[in-house]
N, C-alpha and C positions, 0 to 999 in steps of 0.2 A: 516177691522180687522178680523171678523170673530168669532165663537166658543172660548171661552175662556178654558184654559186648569183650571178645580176648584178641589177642594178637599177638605170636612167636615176637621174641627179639632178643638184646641184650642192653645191658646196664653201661653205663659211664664205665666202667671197672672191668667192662668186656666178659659180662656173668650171661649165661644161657639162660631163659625163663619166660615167664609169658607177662603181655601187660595185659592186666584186667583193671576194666572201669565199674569197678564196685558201686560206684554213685552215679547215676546218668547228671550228665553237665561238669562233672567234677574229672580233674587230670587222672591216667588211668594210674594205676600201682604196678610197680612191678613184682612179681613175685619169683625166683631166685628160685631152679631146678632143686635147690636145697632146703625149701622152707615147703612149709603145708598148710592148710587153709580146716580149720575146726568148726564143727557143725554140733551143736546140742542136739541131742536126738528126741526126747519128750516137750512137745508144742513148740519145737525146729522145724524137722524134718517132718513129725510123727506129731499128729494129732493125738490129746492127752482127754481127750473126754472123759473116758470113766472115771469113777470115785477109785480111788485106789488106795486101798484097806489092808491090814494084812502084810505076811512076810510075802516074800517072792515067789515065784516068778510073777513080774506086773505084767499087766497085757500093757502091746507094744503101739496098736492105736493103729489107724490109716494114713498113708502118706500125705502132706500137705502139697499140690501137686506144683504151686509157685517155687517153693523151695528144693523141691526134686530138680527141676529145670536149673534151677542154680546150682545144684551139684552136679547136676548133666554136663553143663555147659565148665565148667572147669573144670572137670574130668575129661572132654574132648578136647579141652587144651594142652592136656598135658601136667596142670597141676596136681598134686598131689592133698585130696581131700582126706580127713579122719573124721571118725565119730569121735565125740569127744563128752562125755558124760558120766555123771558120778555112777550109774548102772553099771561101770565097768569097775568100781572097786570089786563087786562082787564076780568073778572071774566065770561062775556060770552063764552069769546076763549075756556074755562076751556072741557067743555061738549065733543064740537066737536072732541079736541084731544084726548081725554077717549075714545071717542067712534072710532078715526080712531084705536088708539092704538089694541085695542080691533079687531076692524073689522082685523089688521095684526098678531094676534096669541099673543100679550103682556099683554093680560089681559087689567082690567080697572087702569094705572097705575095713580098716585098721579103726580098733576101737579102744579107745585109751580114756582114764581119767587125769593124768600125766600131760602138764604142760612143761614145754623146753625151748630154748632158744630159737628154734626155726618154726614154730606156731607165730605165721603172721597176721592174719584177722582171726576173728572168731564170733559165731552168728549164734545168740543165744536170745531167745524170749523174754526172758529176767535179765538177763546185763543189764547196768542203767550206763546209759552217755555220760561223759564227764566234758566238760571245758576247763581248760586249765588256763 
């Protein structure tokens, strides 16, 4: 993906937040000081190469660096990015990914398995698209 094209603003409703064009050609989104943007961390963020056998801790992989830049870029805007990955049921996993995030320029970002009402996209490998 890469650098997200952002720009401050506000909503019809006079809401603080930034417009982000997710799709190049496509109207941007707005996303609302109050909502967050979720990122899968294994073959997301984080290349999954190895075979991974075995209980925990899995090794965490190298950054994918298109997808870095996409979390780069809405985190310069102001949006609020999370790690969003089942690695976080297990409450140890939590540290390690804080701390690679961190070690790749993203800050200490918030790592959750936990989806809620203000998760507005979300960028996962395995999602499959739907049309309805």
């Amino acid at each position: 993906m890469g650098a997200l094209n952002t720009h401050p603003g506000i909503d019809a409703r006079n809401n603080s937040g930034v417009w982000v064009e997710f799709v190049p050609g496509q109207p941007p989104v707005f996303v609302p000081q109050t909502c967050w943007v979720g990122f899968d961390f294994d073959g997301t963020i984080s290349s999954n190469h190895a075979q991974v056998h075995g209980p925990p801790p899995y090794p965490l992989g190298q950054p994918i660096p298109n997808m870095i830049a996409t979390v780069k870029s809405l985190l310069a805007a102001g949006v609020t990015v999370k790690i969003f990955t089942a690695r976080a049921n297990d409450p140890e996993s939590i540290l390690p990914i804080q701390d690679w995030t961190e070690q790749h320029g993203l800050g200490r970002l918030a790592v959750t398995d936990k989806k809620d009402y203000n998760l507005l996209r979300f960028f996962d490998d395995r999602a499959i698209p739907i049309k309805c």
